[in-house]
C-alpha positions as CSV (number, residue, x, y, z in Angstrom):
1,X,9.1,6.9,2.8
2,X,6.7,6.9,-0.1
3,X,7.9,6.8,-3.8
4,X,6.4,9.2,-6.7
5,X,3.2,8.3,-7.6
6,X,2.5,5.8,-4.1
7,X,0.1,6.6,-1.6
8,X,0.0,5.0,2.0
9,X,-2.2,5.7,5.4
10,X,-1.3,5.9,9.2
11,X,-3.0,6.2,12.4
12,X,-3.1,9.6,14.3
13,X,-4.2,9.4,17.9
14,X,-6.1,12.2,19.1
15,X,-5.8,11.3,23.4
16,X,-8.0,13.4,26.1
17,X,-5.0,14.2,28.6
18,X,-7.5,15.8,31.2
19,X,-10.8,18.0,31.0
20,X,-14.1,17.9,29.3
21,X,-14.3,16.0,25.7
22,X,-14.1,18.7,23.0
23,X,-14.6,18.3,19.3
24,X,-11.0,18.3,17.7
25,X,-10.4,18.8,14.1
26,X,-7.3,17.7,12.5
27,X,-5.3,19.9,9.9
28,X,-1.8,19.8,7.8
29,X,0.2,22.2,6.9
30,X,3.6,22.0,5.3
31,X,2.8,20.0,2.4
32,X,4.0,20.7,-1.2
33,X,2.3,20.8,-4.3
34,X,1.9,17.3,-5.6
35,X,1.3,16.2,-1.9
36,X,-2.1,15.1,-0.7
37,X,-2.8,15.0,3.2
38,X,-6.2,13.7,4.6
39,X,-7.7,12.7,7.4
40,X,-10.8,10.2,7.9
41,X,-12.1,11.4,10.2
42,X,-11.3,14.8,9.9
43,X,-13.0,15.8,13.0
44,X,-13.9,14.6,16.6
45,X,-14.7,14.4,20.5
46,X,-11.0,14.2,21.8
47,X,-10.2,10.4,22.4
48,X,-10.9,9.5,18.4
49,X,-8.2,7.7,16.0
50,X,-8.1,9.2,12.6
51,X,-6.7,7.5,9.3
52,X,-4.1,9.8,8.0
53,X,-4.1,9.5,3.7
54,X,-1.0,10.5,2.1
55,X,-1.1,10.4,-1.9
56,X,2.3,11.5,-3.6
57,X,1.7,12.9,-7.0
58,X,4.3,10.8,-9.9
59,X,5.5,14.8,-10.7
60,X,6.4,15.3,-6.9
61,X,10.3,15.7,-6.7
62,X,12.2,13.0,-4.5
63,X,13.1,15.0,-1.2
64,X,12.7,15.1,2.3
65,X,8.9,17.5,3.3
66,X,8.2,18.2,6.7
67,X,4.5,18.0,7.3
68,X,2.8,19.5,10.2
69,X,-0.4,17.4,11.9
70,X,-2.4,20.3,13.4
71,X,-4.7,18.8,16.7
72,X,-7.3,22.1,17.1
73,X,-10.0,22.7,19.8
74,X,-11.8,25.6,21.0
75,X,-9.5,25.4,24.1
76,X,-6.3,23.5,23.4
77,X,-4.5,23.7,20.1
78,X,-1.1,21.0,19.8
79,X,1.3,20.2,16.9
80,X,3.5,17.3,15.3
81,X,5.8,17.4,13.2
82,X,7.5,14.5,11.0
83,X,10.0,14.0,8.3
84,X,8.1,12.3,4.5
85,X,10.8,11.2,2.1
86,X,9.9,10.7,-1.6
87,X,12.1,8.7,-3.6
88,X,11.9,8.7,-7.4
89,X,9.9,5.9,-8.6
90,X,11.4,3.0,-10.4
91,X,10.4,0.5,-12.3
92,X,10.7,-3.2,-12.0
93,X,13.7,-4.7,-14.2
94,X,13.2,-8.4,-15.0
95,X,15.8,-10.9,-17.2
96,X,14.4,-12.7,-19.7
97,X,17.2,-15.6,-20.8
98,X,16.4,-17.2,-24.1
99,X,18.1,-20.4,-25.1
100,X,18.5,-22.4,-28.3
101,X,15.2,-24.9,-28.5
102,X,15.5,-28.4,-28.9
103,X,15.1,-29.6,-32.3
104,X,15.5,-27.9,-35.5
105,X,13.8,-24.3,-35.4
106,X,14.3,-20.7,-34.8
107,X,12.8,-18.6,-32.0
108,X,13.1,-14.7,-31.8
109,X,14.3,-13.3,-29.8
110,X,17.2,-14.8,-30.6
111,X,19.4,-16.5,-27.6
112,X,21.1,-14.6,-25.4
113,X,19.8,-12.6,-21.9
114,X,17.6,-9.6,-21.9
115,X,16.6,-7.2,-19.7
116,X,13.4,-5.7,-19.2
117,X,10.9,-3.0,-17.1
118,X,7.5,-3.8,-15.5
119,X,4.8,-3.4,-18.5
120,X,7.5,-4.1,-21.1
121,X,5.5,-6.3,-23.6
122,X,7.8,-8.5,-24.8
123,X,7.3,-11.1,-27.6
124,X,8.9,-14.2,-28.3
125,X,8.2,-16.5,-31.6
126,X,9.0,-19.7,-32.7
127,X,9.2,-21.6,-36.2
128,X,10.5,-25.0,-37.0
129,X,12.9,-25.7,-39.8
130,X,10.8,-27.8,-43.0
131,X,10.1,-31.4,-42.1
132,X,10.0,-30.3,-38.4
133,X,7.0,-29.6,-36.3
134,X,6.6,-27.6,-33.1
135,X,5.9,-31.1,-30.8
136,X,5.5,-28.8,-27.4
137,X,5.5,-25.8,-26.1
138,X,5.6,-25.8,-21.9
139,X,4.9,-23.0,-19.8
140,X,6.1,-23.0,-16.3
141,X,5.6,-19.7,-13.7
142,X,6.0,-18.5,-10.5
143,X,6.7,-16.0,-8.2
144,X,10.5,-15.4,-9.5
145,X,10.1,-16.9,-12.7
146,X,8.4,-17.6,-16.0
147,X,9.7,-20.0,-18.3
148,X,8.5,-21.2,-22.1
149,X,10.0,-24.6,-23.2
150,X,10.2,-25.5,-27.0
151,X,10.3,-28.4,-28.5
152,X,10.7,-29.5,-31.9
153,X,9.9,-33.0,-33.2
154,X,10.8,-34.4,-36.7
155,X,8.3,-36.2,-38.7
156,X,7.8,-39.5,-38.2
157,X,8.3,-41.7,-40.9
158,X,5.5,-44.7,-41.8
């Protein structure tokens, strides 16, 4: 299973089941239009192991292809068949929760939970009230999570 716009690889055997070693080229058939099949190596003495390259063009329709690998010698000509599925690429969606900072200030966006896609640009701002400052602003991040902390101090008197 591949999704639009994905590519992946997978090994294809080419075995010598009994004879002489002949040179063997690989082929596929069946593919649609937006559907790249490869080989490398394309070509070899029977008893090679090819790297099969399947690129999936982002205007391919989600559906179910069935691709042909084509094994072909001067002698001896054999054929596998196999289901690729393509599902409709998707984005990422990631919640961003904003909460009301510490101190006296305002931050856009304004409290509340948000969702968002993969290469959204989001951007967030903060402003103290007057006689406030911004005292810190802590970043935390990992893999789940990314996390801004604000912080606003009043002036110290004396």
């Amino acid at each position: 299973m591949l999704a639009q716009g994905a590519n992946d690889s997978a090994v294809v055997s080419v075995s010598l089941t009994g004879g002489s070693p002949e040179l063997v080229a690989l082929s596929a058939t069946g593919a649609p239009q937006g559907l790249s099949v490869s080989f490398s190596p394309a070509s070899g003495q029977a008893g090679f192991v090819s790297a099969m390259h399947l690129v999936v063009s982002s205007s391919l329709s989600p559906g179910t292809y069935k691709i042909t690998i084509a094994a072909q010698s001067n002698q001896v000509a054999q054929s596998k068949q196999f289901d690729l599925s393509v599902t409709a690429f998707q984005l990422a969606k990631y919640t961003l929760t904003t909460i009301s900072p510490s101190g006296s200030g305002t931050m856009t966006p304004t409290p509340s939970t948000y969702t968002h896609s993969a290469n959204d640009l989001v951007t967030m701002s903060a402003a103290p009230d007057s006689g406030w400052y911004l005292d810190l602003m802590k970043e935390g991040r990992n893999i789940q999570s990314f996390r801004d902390e604000l912080l606003f101090g009043a002036p110290q008197s004396g």
